[in-house]
N, CA, C and O atoms as a Tinker XYZ file with bonds, in Angstrom:
   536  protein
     1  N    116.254000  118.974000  118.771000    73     2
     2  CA   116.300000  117.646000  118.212000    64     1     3
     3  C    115.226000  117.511000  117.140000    63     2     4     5
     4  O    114.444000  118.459000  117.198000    81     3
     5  N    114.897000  116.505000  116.040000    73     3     6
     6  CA   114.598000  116.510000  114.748000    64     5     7
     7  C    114.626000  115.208000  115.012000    63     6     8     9
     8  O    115.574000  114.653000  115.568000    81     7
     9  N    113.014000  114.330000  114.416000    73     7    10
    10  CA   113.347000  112.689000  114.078000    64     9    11
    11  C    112.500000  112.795000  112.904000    63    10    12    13
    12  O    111.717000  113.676000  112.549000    81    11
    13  N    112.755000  111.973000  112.519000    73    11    14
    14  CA   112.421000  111.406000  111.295000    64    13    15
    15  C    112.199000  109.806000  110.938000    63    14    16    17
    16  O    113.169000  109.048000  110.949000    81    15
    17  N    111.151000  109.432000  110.687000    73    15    18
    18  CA   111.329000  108.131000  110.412000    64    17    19
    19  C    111.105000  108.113000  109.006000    63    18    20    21
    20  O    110.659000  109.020000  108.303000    81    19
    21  N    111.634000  106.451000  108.537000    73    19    22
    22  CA   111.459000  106.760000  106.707000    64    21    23
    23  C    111.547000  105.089000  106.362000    63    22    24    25
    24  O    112.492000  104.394000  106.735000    81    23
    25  N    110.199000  104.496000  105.455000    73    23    26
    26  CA   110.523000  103.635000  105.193000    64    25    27
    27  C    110.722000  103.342000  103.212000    63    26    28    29
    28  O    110.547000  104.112000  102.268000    81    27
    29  N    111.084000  102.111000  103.265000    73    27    30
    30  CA   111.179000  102.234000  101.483000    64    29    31
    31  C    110.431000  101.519000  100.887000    63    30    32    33
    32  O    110.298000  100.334000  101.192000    81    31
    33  N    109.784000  102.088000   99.911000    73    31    34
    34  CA   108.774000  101.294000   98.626000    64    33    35
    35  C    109.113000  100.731000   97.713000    63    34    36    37
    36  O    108.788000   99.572000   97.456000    81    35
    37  N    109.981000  101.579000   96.906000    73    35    38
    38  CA   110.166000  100.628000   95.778000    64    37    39
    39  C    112.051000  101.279000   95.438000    63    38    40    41
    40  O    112.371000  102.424000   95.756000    81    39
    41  N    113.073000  100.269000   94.760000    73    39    42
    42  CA   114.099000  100.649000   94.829000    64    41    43
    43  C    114.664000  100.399000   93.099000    63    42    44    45
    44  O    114.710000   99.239000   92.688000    81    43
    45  N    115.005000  101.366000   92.319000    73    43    46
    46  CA   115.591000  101.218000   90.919000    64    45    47
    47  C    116.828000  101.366000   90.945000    63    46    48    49
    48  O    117.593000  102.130000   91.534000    81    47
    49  N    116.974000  100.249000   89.983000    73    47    50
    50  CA   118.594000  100.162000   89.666000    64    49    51
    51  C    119.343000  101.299000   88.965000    63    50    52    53
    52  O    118.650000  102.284000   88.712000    81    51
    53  N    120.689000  101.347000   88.588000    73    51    54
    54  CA   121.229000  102.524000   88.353000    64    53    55
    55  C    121.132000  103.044000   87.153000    63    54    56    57
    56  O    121.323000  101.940000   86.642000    81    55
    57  N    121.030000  103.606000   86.404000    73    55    58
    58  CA   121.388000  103.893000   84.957000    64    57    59
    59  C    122.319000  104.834000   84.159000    63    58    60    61
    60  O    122.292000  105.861000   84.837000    81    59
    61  N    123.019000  105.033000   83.244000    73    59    62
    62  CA   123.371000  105.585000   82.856000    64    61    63
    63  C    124.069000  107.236000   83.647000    63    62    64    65
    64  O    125.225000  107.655000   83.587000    81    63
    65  N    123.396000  107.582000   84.033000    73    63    66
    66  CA   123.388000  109.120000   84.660000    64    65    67
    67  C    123.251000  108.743000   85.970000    63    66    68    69
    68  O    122.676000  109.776000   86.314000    81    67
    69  N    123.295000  108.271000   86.715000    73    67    70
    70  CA   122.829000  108.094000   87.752000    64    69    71
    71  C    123.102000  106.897000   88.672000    63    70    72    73
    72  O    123.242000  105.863000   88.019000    81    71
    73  N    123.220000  106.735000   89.998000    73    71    74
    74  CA   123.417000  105.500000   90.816000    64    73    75
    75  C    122.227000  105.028000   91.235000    63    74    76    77
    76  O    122.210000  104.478000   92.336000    81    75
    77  N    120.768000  105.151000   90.333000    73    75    78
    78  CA   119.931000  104.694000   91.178000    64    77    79
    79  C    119.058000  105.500000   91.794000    63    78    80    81
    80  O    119.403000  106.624000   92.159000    81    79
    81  N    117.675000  104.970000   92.008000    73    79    82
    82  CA   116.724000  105.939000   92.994000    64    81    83
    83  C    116.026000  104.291000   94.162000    63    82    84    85
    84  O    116.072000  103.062000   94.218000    81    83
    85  N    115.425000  105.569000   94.901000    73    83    86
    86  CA   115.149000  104.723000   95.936000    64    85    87
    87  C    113.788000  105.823000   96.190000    63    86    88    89
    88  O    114.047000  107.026000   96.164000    81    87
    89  N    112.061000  105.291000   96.481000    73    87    90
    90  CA   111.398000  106.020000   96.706000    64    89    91
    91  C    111.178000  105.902000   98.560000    63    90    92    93
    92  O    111.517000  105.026000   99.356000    81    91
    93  N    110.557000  107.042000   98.713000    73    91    94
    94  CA   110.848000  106.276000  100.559000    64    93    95
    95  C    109.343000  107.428000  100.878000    63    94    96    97
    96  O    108.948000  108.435000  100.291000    81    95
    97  N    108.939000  106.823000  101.833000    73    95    98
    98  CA   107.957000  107.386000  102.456000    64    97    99
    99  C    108.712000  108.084000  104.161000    63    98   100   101
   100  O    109.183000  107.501000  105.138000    81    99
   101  N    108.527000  109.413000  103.869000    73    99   102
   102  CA   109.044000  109.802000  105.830000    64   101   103
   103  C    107.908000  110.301000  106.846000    63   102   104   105
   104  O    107.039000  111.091000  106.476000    81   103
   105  N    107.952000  109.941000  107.764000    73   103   106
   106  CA   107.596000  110.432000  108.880000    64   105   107
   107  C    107.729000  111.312000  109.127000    63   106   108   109
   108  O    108.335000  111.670000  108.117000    81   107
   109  N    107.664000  112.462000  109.931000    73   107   110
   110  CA   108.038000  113.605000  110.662000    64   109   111
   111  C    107.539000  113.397000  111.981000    63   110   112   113
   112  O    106.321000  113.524000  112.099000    81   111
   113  N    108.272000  113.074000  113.120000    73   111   114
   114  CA   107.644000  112.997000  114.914000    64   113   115
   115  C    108.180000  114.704000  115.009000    63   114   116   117
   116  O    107.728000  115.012000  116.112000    81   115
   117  N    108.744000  115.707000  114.574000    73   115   118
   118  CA   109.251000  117.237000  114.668000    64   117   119
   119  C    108.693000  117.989000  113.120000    63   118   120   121
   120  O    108.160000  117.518000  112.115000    81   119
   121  N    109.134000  119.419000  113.533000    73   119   122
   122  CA   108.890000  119.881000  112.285000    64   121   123
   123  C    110.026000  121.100000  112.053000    63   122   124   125
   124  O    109.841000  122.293000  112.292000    81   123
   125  N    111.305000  120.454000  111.500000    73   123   126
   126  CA   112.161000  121.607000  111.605000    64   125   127
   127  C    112.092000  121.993000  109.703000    63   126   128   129
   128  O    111.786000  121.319000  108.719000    81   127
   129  N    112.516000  123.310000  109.896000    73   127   130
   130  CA   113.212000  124.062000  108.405000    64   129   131
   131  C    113.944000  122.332000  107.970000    63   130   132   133
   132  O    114.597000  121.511000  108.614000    81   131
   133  N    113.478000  122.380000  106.743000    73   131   134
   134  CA   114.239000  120.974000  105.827000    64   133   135
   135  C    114.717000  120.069000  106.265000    63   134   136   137
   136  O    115.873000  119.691000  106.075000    81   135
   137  N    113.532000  119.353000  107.224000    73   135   138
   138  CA   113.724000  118.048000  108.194000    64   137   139
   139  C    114.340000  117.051000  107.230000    63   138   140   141
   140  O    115.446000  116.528000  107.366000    81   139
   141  N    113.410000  116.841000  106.155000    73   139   142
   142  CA   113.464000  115.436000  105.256000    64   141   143
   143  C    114.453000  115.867000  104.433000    63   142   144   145
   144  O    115.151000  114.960000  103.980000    81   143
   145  N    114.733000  116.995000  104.094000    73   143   146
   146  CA   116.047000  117.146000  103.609000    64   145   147
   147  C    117.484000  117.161000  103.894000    63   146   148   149
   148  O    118.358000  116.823000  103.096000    81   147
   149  N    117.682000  117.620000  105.217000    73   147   150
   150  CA   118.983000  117.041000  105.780000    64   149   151
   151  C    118.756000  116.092000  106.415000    63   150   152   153
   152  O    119.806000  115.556000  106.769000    81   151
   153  N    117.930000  115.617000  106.735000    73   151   154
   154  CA   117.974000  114.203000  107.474000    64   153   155
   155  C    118.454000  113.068000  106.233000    63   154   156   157
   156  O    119.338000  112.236000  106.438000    81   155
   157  N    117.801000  113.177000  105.078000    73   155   158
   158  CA   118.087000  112.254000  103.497000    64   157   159
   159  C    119.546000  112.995000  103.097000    63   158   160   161
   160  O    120.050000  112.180000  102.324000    81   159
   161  N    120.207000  113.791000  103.188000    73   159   162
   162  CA   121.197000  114.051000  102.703000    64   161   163
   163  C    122.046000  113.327000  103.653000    63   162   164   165
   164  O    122.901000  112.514000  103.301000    81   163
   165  N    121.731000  113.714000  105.141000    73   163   166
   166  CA   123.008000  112.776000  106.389000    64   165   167
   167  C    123.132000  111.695000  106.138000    63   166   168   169
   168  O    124.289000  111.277000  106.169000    81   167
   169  N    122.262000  110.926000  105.850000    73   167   170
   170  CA   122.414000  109.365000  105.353000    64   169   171
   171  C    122.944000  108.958000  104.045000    63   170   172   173
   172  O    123.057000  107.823000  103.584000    81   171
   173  N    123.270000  110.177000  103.496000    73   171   174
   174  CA   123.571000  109.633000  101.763000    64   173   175
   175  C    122.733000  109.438000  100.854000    63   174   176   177
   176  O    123.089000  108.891000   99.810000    81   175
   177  N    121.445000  109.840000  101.052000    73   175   178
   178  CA   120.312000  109.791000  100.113000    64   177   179
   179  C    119.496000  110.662000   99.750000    63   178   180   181
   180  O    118.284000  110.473000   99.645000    81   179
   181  N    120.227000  111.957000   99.468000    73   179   182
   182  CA   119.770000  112.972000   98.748000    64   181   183
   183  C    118.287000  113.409000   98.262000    63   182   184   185
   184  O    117.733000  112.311000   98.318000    81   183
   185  N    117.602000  114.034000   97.957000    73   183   186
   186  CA   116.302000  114.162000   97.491000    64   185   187
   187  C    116.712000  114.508000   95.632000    63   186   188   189
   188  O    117.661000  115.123000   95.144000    81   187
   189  N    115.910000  114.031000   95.186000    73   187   190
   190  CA   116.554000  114.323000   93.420000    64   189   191
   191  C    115.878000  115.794000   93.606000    63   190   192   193
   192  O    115.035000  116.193000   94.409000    81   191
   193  N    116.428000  116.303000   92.774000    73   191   194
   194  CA   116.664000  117.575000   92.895000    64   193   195
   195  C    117.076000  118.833000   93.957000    63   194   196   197
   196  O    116.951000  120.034000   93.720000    81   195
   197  N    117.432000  118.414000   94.796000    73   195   198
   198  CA   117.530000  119.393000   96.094000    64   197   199
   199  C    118.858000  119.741000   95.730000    63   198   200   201
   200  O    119.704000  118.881000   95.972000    81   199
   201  N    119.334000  121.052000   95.079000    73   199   202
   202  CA   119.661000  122.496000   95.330000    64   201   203
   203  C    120.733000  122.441000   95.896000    63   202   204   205
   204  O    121.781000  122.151000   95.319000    81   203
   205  N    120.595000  122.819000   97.596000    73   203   206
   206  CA   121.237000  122.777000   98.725000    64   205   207
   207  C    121.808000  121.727000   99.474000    63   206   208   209
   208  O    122.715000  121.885000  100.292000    81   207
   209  N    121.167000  120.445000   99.135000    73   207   210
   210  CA   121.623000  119.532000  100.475000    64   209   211
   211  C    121.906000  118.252000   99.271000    63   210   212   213
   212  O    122.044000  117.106000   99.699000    81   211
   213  N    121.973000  118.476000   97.964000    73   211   214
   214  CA   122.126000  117.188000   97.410000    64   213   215
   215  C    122.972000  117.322000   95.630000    63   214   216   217
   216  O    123.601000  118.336000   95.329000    81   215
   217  N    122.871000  116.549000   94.995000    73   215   218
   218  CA   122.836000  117.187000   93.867000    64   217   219
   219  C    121.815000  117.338000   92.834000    63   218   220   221
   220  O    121.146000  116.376000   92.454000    81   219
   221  N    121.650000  118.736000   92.284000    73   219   222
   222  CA   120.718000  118.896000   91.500000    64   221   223
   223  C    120.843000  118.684000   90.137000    63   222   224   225
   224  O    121.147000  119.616000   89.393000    81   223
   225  N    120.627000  117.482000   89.696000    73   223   226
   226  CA   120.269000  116.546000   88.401000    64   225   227
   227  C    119.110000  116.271000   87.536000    63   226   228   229
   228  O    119.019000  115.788000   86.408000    81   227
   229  N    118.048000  116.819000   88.583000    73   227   230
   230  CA   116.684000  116.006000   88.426000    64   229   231
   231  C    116.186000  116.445000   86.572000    63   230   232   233
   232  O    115.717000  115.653000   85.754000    81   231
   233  N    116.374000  117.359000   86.439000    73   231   234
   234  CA   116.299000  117.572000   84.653000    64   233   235
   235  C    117.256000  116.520000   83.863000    63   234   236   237
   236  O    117.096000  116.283000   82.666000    81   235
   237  N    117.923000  116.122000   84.387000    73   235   238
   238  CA   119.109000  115.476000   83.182000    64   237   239
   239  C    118.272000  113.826000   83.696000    63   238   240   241
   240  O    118.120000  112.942000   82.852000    81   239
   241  N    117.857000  113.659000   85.000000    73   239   242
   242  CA   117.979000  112.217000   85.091000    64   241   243
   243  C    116.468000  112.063000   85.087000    63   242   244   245
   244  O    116.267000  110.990000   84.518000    81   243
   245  N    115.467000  112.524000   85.389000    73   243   246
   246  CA   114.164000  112.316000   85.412000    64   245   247
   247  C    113.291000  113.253000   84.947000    63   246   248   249
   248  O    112.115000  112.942000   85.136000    81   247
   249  N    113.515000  114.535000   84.276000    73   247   250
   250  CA   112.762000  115.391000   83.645000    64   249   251
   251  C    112.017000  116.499000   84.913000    63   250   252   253
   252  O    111.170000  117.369000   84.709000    81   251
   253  N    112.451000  116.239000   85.797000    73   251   254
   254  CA   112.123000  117.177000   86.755000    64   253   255
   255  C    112.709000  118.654000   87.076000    63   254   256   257
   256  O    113.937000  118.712000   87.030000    81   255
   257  N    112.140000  119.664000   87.344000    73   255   258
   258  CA   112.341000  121.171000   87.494000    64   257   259
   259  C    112.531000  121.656000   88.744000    63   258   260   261
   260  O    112.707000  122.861000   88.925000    81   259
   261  N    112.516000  120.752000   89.764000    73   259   262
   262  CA   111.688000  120.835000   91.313000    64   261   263
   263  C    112.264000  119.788000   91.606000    63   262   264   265
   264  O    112.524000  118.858000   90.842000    81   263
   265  N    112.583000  119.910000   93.153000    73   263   266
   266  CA   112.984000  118.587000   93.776000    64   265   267
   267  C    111.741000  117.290000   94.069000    63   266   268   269
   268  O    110.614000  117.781000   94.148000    81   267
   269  N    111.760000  116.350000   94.172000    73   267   270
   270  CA   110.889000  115.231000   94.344000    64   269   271
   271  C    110.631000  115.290000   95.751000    63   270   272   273
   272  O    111.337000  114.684000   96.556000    81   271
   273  N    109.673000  115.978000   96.073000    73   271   274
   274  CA   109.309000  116.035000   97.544000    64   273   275
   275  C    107.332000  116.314000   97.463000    63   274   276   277
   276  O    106.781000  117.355000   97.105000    81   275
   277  N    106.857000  115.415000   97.780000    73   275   278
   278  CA   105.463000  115.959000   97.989000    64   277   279
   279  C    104.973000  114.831000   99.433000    63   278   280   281
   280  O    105.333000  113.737000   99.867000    81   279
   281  N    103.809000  116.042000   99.837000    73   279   282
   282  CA   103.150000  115.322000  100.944000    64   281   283
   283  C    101.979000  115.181000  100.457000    63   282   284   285
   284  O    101.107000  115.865000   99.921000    81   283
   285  N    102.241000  113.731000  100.892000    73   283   286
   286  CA   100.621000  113.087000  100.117000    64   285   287
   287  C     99.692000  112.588000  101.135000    63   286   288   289
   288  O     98.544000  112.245000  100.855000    81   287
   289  N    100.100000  112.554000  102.110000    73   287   290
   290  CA    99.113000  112.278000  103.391000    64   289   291
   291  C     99.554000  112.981000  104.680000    63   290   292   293
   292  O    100.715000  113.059000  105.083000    81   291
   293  N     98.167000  113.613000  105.426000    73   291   294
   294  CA    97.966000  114.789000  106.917000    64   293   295
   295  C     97.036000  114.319000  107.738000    63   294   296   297
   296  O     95.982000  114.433000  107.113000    81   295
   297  N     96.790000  113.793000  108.919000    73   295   298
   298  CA    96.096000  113.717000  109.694000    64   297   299
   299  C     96.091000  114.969000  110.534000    63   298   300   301
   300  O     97.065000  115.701000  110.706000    81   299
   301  N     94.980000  115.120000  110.997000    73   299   302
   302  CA    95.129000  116.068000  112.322000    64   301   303
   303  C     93.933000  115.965000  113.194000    63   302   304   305
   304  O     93.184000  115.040000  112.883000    81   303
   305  N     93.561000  116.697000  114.226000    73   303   306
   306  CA    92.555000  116.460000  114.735000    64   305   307
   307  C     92.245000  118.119000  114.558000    63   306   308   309
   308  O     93.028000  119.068000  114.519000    81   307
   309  N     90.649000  118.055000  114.460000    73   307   310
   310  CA    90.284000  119.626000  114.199000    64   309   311
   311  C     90.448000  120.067000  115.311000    63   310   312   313
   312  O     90.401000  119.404000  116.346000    81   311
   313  N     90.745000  121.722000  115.178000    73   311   314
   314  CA    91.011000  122.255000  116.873000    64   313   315
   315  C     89.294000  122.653000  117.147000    63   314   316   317
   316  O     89.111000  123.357000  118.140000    81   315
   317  N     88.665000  122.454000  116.746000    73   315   318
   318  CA    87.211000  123.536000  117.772000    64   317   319
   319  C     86.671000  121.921000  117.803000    63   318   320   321
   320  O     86.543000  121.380000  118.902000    81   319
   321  N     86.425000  121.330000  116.816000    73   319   322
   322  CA    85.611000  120.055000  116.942000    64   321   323
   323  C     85.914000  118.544000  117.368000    63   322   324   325
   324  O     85.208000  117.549000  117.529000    81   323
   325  N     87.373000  118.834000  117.488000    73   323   326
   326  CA    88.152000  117.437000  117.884000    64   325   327
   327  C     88.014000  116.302000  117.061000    63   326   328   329
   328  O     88.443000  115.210000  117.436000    81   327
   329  N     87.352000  116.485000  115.768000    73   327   330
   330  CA    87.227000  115.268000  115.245000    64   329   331
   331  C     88.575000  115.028000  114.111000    63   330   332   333
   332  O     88.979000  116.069000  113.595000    81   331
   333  N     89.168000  113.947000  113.768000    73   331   334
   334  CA    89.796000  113.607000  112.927000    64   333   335
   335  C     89.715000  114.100000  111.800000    63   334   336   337
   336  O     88.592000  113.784000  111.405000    81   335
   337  N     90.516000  115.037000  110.568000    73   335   338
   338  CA    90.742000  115.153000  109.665000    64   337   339
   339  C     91.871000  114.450000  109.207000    63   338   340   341
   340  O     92.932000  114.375000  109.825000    81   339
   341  N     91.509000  113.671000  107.556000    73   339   342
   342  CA    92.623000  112.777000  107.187000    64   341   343
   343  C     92.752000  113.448000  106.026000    63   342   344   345
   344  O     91.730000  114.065000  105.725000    81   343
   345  N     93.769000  113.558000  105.165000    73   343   346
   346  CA    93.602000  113.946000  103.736000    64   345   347
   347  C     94.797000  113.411000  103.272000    63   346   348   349
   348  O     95.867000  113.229000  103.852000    81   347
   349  N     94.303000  113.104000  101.690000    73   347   350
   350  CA    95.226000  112.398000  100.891000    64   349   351
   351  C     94.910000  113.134000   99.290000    63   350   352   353
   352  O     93.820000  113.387000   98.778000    81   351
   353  N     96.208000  113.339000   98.786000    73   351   354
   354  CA    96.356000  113.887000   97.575000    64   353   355
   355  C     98.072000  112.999000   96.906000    63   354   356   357
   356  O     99.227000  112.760000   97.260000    81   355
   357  N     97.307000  112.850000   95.981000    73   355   358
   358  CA    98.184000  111.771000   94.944000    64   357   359
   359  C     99.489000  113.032000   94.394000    63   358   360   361
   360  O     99.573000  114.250000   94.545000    81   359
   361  N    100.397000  111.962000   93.693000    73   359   362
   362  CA   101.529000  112.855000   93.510000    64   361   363
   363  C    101.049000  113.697000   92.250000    63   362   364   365
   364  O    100.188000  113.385000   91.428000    81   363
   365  N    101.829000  114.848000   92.310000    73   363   366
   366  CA   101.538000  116.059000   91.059000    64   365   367
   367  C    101.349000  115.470000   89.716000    63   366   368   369
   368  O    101.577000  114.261000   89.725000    81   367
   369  N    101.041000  115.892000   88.687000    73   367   370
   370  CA   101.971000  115.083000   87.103000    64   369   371
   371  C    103.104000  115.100000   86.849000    63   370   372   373
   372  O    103.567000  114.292000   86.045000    81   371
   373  N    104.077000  116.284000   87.633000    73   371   374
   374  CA   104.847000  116.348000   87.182000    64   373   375
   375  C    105.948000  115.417000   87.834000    63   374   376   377
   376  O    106.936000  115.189000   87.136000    81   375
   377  N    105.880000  114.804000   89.212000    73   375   378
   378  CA   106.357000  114.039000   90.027000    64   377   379
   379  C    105.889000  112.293000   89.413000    63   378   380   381
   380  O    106.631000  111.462000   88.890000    81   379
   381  N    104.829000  112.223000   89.637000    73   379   382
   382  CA   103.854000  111.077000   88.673000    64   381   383
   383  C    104.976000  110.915000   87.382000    63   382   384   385
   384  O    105.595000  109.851000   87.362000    81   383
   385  N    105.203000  111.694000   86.544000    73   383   386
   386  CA   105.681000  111.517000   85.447000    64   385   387
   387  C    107.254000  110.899000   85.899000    63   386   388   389
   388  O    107.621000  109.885000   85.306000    81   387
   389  N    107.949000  111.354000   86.684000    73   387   390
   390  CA   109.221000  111.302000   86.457000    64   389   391
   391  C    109.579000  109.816000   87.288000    63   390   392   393
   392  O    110.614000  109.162000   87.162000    81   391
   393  N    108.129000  109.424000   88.373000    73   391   394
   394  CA   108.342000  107.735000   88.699000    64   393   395
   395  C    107.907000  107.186000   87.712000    63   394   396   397
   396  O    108.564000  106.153000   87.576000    81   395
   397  N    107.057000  107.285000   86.807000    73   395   398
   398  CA   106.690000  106.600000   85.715000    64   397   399
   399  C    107.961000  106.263000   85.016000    63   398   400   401
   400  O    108.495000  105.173000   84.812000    81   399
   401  N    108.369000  107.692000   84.644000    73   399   402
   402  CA   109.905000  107.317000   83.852000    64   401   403
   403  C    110.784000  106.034000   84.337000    63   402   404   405
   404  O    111.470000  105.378000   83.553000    81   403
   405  N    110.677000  105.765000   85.708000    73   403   406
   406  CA   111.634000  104.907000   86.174000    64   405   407
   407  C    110.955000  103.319000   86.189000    63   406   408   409
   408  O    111.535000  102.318000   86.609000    81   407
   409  N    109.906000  103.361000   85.755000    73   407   410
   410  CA   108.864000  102.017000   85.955000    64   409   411
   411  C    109.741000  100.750000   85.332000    63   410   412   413
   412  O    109.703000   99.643000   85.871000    81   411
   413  N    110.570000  101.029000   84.095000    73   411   414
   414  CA   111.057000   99.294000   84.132000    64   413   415
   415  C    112.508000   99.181000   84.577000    63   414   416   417
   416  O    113.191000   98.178000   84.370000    81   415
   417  N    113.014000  100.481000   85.319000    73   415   418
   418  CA   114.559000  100.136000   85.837000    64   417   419
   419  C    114.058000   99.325000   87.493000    63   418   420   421
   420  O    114.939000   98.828000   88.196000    81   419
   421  N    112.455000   99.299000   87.968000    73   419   422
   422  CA   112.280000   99.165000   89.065000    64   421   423
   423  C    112.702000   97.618000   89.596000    63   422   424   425
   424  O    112.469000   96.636000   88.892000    81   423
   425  N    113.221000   97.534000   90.654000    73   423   426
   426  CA   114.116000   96.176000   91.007000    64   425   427
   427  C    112.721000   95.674000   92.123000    63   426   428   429
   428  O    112.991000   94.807000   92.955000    81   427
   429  N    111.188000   96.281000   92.090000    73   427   430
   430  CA   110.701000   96.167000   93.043000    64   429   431
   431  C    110.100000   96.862000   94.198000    63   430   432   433
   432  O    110.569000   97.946000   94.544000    81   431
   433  N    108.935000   96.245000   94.930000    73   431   434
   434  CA   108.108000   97.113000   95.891000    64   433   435
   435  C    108.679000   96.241000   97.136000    63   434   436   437
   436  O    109.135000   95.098000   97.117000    81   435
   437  N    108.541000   96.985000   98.037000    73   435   438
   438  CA   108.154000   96.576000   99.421000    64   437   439
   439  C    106.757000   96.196000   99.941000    63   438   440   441
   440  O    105.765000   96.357000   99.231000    81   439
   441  N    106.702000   95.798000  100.918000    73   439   442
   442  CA   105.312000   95.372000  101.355000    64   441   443
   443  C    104.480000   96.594000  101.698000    63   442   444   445
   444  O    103.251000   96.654000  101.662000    81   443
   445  N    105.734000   98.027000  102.199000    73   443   446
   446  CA   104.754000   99.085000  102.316000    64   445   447
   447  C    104.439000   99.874000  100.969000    63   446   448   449
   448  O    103.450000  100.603000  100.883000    81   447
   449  N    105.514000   99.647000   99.718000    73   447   450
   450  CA   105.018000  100.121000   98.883000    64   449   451
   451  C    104.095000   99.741000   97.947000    63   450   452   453
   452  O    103.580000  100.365000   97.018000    81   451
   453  N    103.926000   98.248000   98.468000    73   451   454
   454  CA   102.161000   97.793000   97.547000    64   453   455
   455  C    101.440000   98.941000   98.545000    63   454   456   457
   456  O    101.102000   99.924000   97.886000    81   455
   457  N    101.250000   99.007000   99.411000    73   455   458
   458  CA   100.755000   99.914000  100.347000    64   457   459
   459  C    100.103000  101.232000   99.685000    63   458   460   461
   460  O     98.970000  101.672000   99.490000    81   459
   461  N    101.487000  101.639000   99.436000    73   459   462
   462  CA   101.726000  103.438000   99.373000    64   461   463
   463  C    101.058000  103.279000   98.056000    63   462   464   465
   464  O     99.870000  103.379000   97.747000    81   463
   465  N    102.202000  102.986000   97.305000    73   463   466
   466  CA   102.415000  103.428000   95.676000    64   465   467
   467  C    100.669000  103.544000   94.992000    63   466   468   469
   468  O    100.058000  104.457000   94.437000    81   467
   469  N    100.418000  102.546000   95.259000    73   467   470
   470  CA    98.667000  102.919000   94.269000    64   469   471
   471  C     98.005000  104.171000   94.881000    63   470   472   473
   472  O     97.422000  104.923000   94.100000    81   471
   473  N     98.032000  104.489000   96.254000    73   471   474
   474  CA    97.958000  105.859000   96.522000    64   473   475
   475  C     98.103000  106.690000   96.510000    63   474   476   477
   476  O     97.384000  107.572000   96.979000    81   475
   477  N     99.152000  106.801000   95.941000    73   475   478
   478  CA   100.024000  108.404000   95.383000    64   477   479
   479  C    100.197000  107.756000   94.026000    63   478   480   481
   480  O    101.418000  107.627000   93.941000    81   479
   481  N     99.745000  107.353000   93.098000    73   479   482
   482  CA   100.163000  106.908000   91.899000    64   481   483
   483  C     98.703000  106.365000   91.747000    63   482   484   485
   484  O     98.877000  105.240000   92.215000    81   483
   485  N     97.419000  106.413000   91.415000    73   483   486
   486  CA    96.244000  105.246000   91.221000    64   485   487
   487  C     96.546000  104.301000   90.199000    63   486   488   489
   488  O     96.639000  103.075000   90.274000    81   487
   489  N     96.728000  105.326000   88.910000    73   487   490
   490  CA    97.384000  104.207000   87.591000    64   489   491
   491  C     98.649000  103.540000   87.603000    63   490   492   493
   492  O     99.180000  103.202000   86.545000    81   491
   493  N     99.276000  103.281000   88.938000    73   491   494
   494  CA   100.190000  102.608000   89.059000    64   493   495
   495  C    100.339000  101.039000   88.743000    63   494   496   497
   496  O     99.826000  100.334000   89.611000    81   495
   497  N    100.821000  100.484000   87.882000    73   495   498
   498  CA   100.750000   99.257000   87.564000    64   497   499
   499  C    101.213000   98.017000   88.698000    63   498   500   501
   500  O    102.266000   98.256000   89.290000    81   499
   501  N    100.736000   97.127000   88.936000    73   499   502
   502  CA   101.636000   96.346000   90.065000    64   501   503
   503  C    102.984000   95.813000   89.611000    63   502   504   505
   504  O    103.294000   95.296000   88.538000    81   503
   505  N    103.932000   96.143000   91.028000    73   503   506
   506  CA   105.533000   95.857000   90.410000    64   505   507
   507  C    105.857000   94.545000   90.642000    63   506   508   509
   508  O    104.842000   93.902000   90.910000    81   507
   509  N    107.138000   93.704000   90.648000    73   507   510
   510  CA   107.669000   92.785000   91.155000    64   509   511
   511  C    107.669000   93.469000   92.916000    63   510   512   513
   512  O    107.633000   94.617000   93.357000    81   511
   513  N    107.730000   92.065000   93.575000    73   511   514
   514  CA   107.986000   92.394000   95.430000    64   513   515
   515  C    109.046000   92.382000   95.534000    63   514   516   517
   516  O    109.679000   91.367000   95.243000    81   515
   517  N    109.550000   93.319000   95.914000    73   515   518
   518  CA   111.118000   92.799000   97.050000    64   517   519
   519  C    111.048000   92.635000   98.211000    63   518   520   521
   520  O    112.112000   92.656000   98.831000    81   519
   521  N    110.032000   92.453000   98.810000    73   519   522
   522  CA   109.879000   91.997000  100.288000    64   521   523
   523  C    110.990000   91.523000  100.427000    63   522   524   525
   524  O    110.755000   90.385000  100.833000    81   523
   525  N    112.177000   91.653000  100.351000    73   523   526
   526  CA   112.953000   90.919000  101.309000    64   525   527
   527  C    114.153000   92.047000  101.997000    63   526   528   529
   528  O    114.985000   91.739000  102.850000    81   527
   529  N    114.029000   92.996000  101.560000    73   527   530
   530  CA   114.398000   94.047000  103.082000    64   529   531
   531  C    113.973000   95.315000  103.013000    63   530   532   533
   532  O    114.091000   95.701000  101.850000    81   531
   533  N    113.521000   96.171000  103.737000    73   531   534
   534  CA   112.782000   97.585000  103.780000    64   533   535
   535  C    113.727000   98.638000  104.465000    63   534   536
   536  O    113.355000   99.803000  104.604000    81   535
């Protein structure tokens, strides 16, 4: 068994090439071979660029080479010292660049993506809210 939880930040409307992106933050409670990837493909929400489990567009629709997948936050607890390690690393440039690209199709943040987004993005500008479903 494989879970996954996943919530959403910010959601852009469709354009031209495309039906739309949706950024989402996932969970992992497991750790299988391409959790977040077939788990986002079973639901109909593909990873932009993924290859195998989606369609690979991400050059034509966002300038990307690579699928849009980074981990930007790890907790763990150290094994000899037991103390908490947290770490956080912001998205690549090259990921950075291709949400930038989407900055005025954006229909909006969520309450977790005021959250997220300045964290994986610092020069992220503040969006309109869509607080009204996640």
């Amino acid at each position: 068994q494989a879970v996954t939880s996943f919530r959403t930040l910010e959601r852009f409307e469709a354009g031209a090439v495309d039906d739309g992106y949706t950024l989402v933050e996932c969970k992992l409670q497991t750790g299988r071979t391409h959790q977040i990837r077939v788990h986002m493909a079973y639901i109909q929400h593909p990873l932009v660029g993924d290859q195998l489990y989606g369609r690979c567009r991400a050059k034509e629709d966002v300038g990307l080479t690579r699928q849009f997948l980074h981990s930007w936050a790890i907790a763990l607890d150290h094994p000899v010292t037991g103390e908490r390690v947290s770490l956080v690393d912001p998205l690549p440039p090259d990921l950075a660049t291709a949400l930038a690209s989407l900055a005025d199709r954006s229909d909006g943040r969520t309450e977790a993506g005021d959250e997220i987004v300045p964290q994986i993005m610092p020069s992220a500008a503040p969006s309109q809210e869509l607080h009204s479903s996640q």
